[in-house]
Each structure stands twice: as C-alpha cells, then as structure tokens.
C-alpha positions as a printed Julia matrix, in Angstrom:
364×3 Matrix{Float64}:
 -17.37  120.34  134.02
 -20.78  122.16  132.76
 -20.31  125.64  132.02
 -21.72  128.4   129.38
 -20.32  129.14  126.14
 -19.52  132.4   128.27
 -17.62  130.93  130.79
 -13.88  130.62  131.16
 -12.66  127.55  132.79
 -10.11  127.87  135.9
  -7.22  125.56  133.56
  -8.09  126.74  130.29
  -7.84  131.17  131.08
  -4.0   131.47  130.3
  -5.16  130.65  126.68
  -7.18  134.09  126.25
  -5.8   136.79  124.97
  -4.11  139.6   127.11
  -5.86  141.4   124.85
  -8.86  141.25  127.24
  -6.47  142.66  129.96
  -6.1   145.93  128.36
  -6.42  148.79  130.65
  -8.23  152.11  129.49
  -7.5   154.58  132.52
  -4.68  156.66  133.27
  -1.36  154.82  133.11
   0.1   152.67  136.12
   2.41  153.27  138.34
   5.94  152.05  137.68
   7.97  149.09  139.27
  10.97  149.09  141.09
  12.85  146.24  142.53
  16.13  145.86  144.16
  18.07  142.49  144.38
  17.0   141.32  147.5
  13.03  139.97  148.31
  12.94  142.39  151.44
  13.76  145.39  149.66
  11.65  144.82  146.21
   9.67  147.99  146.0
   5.95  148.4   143.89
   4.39  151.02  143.06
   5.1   154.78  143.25
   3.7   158.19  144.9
   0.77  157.53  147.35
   0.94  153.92  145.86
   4.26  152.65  146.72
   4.86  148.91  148.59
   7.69  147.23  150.09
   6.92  143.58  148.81
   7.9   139.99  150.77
   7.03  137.09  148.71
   6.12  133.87  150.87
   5.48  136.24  153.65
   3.82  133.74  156.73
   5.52  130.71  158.39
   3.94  127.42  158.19
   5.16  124.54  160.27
   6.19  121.56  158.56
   3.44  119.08  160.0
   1.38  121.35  157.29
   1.97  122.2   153.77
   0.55  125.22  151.45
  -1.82  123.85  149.54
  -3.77  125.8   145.95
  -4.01  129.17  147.93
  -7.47  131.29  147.61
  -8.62  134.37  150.03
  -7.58  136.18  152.62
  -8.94  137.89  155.12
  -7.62  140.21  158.5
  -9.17  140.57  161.91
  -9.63  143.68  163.98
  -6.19  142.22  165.79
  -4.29  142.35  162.14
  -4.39  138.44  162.07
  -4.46  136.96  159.04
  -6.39  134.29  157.77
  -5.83  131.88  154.7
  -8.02  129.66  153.15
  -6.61  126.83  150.85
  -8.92  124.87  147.88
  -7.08  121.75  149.69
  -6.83  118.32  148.67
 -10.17  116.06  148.7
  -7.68  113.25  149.58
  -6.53  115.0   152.53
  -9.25  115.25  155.07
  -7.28  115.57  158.02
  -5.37  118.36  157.06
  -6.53  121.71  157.64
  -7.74  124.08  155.12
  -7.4   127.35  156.86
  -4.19  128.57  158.55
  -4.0   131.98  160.85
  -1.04  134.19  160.97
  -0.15  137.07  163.73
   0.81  140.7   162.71
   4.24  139.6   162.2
   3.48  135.95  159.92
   4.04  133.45  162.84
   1.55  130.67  162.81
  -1.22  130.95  165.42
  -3.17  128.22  164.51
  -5.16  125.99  162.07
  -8.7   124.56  161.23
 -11.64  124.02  158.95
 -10.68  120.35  157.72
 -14.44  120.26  156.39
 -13.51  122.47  153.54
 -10.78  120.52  152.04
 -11.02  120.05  148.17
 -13.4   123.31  148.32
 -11.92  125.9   150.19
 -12.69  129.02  148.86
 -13.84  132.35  149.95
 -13.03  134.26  153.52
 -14.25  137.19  155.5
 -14.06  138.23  158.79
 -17.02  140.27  160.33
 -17.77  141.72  163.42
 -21.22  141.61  165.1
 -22.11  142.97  168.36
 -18.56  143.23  169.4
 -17.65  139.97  168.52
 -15.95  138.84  165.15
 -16.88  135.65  163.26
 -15.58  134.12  160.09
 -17.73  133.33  156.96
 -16.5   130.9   154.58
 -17.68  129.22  151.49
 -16.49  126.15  149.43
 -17.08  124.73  146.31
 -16.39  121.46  144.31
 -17.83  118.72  146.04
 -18.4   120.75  149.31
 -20.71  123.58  148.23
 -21.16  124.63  150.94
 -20.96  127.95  153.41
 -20.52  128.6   156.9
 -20.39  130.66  160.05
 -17.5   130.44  162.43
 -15.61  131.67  165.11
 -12.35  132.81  165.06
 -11.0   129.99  166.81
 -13.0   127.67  164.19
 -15.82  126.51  165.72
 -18.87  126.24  163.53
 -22.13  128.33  164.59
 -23.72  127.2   161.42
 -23.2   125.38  157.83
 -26.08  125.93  154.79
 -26.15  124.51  151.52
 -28.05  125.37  148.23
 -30.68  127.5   148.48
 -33.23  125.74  147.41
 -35.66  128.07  147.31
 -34.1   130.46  144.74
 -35.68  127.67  142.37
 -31.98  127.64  140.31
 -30.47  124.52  141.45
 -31.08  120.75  140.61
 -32.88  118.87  142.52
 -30.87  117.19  145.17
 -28.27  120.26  144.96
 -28.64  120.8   149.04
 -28.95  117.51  150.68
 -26.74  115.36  147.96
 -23.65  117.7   146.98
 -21.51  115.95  144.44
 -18.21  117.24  142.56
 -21.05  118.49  139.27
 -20.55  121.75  137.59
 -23.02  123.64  135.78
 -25.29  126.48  135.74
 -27.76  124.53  137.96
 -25.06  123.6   140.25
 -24.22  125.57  143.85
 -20.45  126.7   143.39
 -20.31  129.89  145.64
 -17.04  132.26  145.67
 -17.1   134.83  148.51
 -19.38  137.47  150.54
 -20.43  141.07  150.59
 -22.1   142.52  153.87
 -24.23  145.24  154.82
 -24.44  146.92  157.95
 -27.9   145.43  159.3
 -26.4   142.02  159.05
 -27.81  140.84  155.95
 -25.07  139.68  153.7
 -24.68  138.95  150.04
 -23.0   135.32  148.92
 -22.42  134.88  145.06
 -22.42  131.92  143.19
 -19.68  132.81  140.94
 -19.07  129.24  139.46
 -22.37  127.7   139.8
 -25.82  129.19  138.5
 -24.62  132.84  138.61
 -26.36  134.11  141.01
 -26.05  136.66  143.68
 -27.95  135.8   146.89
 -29.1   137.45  149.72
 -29.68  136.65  153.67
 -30.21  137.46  156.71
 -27.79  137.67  159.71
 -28.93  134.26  160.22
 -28.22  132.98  157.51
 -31.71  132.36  155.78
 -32.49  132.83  152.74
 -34.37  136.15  151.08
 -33.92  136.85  147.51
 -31.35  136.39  144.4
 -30.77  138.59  141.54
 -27.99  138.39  138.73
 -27.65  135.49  136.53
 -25.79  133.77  133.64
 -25.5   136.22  130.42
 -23.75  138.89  128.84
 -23.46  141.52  131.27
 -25.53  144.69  132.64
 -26.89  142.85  135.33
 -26.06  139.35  134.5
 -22.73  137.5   134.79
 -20.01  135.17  133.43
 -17.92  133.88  135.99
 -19.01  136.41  139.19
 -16.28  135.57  141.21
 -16.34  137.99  143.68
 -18.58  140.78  145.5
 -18.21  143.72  147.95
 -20.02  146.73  149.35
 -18.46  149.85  148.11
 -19.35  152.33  150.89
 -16.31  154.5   149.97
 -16.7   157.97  151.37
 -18.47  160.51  148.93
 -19.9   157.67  146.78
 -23.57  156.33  146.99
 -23.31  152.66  148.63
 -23.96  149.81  146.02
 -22.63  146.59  145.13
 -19.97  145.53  143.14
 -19.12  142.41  141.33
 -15.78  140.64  139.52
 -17.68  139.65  136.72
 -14.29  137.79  135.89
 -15.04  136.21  132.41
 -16.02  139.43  130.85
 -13.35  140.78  132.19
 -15.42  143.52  134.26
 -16.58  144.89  137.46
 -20.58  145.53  137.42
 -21.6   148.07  139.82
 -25.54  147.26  140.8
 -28.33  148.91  143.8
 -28.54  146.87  146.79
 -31.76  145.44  145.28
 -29.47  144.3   142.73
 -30.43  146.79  139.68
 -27.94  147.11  136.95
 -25.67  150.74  137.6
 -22.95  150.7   135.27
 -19.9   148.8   134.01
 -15.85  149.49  134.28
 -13.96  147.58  131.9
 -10.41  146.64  131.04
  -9.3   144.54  133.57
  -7.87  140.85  133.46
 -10.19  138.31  134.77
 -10.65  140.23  138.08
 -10.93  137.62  140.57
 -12.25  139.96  143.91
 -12.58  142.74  145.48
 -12.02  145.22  148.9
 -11.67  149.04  149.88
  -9.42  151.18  152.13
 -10.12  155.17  152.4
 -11.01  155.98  149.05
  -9.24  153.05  147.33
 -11.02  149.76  145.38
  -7.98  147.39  145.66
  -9.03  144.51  142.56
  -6.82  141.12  142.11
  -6.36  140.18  138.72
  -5.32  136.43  138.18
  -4.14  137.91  135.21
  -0.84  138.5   137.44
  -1.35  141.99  138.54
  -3.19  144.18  141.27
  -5.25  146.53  140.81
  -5.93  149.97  142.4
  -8.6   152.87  141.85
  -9.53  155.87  143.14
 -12.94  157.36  144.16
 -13.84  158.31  140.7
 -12.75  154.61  140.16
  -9.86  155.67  137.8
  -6.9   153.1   138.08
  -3.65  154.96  139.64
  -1.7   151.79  140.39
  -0.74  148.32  138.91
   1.54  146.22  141.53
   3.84  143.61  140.23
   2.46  143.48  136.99
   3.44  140.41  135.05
   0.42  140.6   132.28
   2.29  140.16  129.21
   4.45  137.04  130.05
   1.41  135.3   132.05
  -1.26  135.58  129.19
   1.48  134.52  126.77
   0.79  130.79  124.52
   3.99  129.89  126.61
   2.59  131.69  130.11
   0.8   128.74  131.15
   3.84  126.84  132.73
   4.61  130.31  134.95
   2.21  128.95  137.46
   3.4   125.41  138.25
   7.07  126.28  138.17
   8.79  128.25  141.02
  11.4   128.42  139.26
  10.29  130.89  136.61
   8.33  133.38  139.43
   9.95  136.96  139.13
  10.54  138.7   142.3
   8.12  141.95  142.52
   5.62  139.89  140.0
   2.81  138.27  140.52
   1.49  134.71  138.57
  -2.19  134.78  139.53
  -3.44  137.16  142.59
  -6.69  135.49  143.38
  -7.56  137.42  146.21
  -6.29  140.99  148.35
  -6.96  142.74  151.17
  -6.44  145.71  153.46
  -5.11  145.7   156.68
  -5.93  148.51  158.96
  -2.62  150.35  158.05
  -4.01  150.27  154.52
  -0.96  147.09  153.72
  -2.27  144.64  151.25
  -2.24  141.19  151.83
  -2.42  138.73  148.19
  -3.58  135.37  147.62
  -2.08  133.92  144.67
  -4.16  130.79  142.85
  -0.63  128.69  142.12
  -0.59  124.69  144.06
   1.75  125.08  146.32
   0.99  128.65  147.77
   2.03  131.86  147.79
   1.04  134.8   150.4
   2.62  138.37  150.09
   2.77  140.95  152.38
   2.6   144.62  150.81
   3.95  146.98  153.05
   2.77  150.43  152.76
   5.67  153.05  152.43
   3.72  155.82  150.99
C-alpha cells in the first residue's frame, strides 16, 4: 500500500504511542459497570449510558463481518455497513436493524471488500442512503432504503488528483493518487461533501446529483491539509457559525474549515479520531483508539465512554482486537464510527473482524 510518510496505516496504528491520545480539556467522566452486560453503566451527569455490547440480531445465513459506520433513519432503524470479504460476493454488506435490534433486512453485495461509510438523508420527504467504498471498489453511491441503487460514481476525474484510469479501471492500489473515500457531510441545499480520507486527501464537493464541483484539502501537515481525513460532518450546532469539520485521524485532530473549505482552527488531543456526528449541542467523536468522545458547544470534552486507551495503545494492545476473549465489558477496542438516534442514544461501530455494534442507552 502507497501512503505518505504522514500517514498511519489501518494494521500498523496500535504501534503509536498513546501518547498521541492525550486529552487536554476538562477531565472525563467516570465509568461504572455492574456484572451483568445489560446493566454496565458509562458515563456520568448529563452523560450517563446504559451499555449492551453485540446489541442487533443477525440470522445465521449471515455473519458480522470487519464492522465500519452506522447510520439511523427518521424510523430509528439502524443501518450497518461491513468492509466485507472480496471473496464473498454474494453476501451482503449492509444489514438493517428495527428500534429494538431485530433484523429487517439486508443488501448492497456490490460493496463487499470495500464497505465503508453510511448516511441516511432525507430529500423532499423521502430518505435515501449514501454509501462509499474503498479498496478495490472505490466507489460511492445513492440508494434507497430498501437498497436499490439511484446512482453509483467513481473518481472524480476532474479534480485532476487521481491516476489515470482511477474511474473506469478501479484496482485494489493505494496511494495519494488513488480514490479511497471514507464518508459524507451534507448541506441543506443538497450539495454534499465526500472525503477521500485514504486516497489523495481530498475533500470533494457535489451537487444533489451527484456531479462534481470543486475539492479543497489535501495531503500535508495540517491547517487545511490532512493525514488520514477519515471522516467529515456539518457542525450546525445551535449558537455556533455552520462550518465543516474533519477527523484528520493521523494527526490525531479535528480541523474545523468554511464551507469553501478555508482553514478555521484546530482541536487537538484526541486518538486517531475516526468520525464524526452532533445531537443538541453535543459533537459525539469515535476514537479507534478505544474510546468515545463527547464535547460541548464550546467544544470542551465532558465525557469519555468506555475508555480502554491505555491497554489498546499498549506494545501488547495489538492482540485486544482479534481476540474476544480479552474484550472488557463497558470498553471499547476500536469505535470506528457513532451516531445519534433521535432520543440522543448512541449507536458504535467498532473496526474488530468479526463485529461488534453497541447500543448506548441514554439514562441522563
């Protein structure tokens, strides 16, 4: 795989230090678990969670596959998007679960081995899912809820990043002139943002049809460039001006920019912050290193759920994610992705092979 010096490859980030994880805001909320999974308690105050590990169903014809992003529709449904197995075609890479975790249904086959990033958005009264994939898919799409494509795009070409070939010949090639995109940020006139958080860098921009308009961003050492910008939202929190924000994972960072992509300010001391969403007044940020994140308006941090920092980034910590055996109840190995629900419960992808969804439940 081609990557930067600045870069921080997927299977090689457990070796950093958890020195780069070090948090300088106000000092988390505590932990609190009880013996059994459906009474393990996070948080504390306004920021308190009942927690249930392995919270959906799956039926057995399926199996969880390297889990990635989540996303919840207006009818609290959630949907689940695996990486999947390139060998697998026939088995689907996103899986929907009702209010409750029962399985609803399954779909998006064309995204196996590249399964990636997940949003639901509603247009004119009707909600559609976008979804992006990398590896040899590179690739993003437009779908319904039920999973029928509107439309798939490729590389755009016409940012001038990407090798030649890039759209109409994908192949399983990293590298800085490569089309690896991560997830989406909207805006309320349709256009919506799509980053390229493990290809060239790049943030892009489109229109509610999905064409092409502009790019900004790029590989470098932050204020406006990126290592690693993994994911990307639209912070539109009440009292705060509107502007984008990225995971600038490998620096450890988010990067708040204008909607024309100009260079705002950074917030540091995070753990490879993997993505992003809001609820009220709250900037929920997974960490894959094995924590989650929460701020307030001002952006101060006033919660850390299940936070497992210390014996993930650890020389041994590297084994925590392929072995069951040593997950802690009330900890988490590598959130990849969270969400709100409605309620303002948090729903977590964790990046470990065979899967792992958690509900949050809201007590506060």
């Amino acid at each position: 795989m081609s990557r930067s010096e600045s870069s921080v490859s997927r299977r090689q980030f457990l070796a950093q230090s958890a020195a780069g994880a070090a948090v300088t805001f106000a000092a988390p909320a505590i932990l609190s678990a009880s013996k059994t999974d459906s009474q393990i308690i996070m948080g504390e105050g306004d920021y308190k969670y009942r927690v249930e590990h392995a919270w959906p169903e799956l039926p057995k014809k399926y199996t969880w596959q390297t889990t990635h992003n989540v996303a919840v529709d207006n009818a609290q449904n959630l949907y689940v998007i695996h990486e999947g197995r390139a060998n697998q075609k026939d088995h689907p890479s996103i899986f929907v679960f009702d209010k409750d975790g029962k399985f609803m249904r399954a779909f998006g086959n064309q995204f196996q081995g590249g399964g990636h990033g997940i949003e639901v958005r509603e247009e004119d009264g009707q909600e559609f899912l976008y979804v992006c994939a990398y590896q040899q898919v590179k690739s993003f799409a437009k779908l319904t809820l039920e999973g029928e494509t509107v439309w798939q795009k490729f590389a755009p070409m016409k940012s001038g990043v990407y090798a030649e070939g890039e759209a109409s010949d994908p192949k399983k090639v990293w590298g800085r002139d490569r089309f690896l995109p991560t997830n989406f940020a909207f805006l309320p006139d349709g256009d919506f943002f799509l980053v390229d958080g493990y290809g060239s860098f790049y943030v892009h921009r489109y229109d509610k049809d999905g064409n092409y308009k502009s790019s900004f961003g790029g590989p470098g050492s932050g204020e406006g460039t990126y290592a690693t910008p993994h994911g990307i939202w639209v912070d539109d929190r009440p009292g705060r001006e509107t502007q984008i924000v990225i995971a600038d994972r490998a620096h450890h960072t988010l990067q708040y920019v204008t909607l024309d992509g100009k260079y705002v300010e950074t917030i540091k001391g995070f753990g490879l912050p993997a993505n992003l969403d809001t609820y009220q007044k709250q900037l929920l940020v997974p960490e894959l290193h094995a924590r989650i994140s929460i701020l307030d308006e001002n952006n101060k941090v006033v919660a850390h759920l299940g936070d497992d920092v210390a014996r993930v980034t650890a020389k041994d910590g590297r084994s925590i994610r392929g072995d069951e055996k040593k997950w802690q109840p009330g900890k988490f190995v590598h959130p990849h992705d969270a969400c709100f629900d409605a309620q303002g419960n948090i729903f977590v992808a964790e990046w470990v092979q065979t899967g792992r969804i958690s509900k949050l439940t809201r007590l506060s």
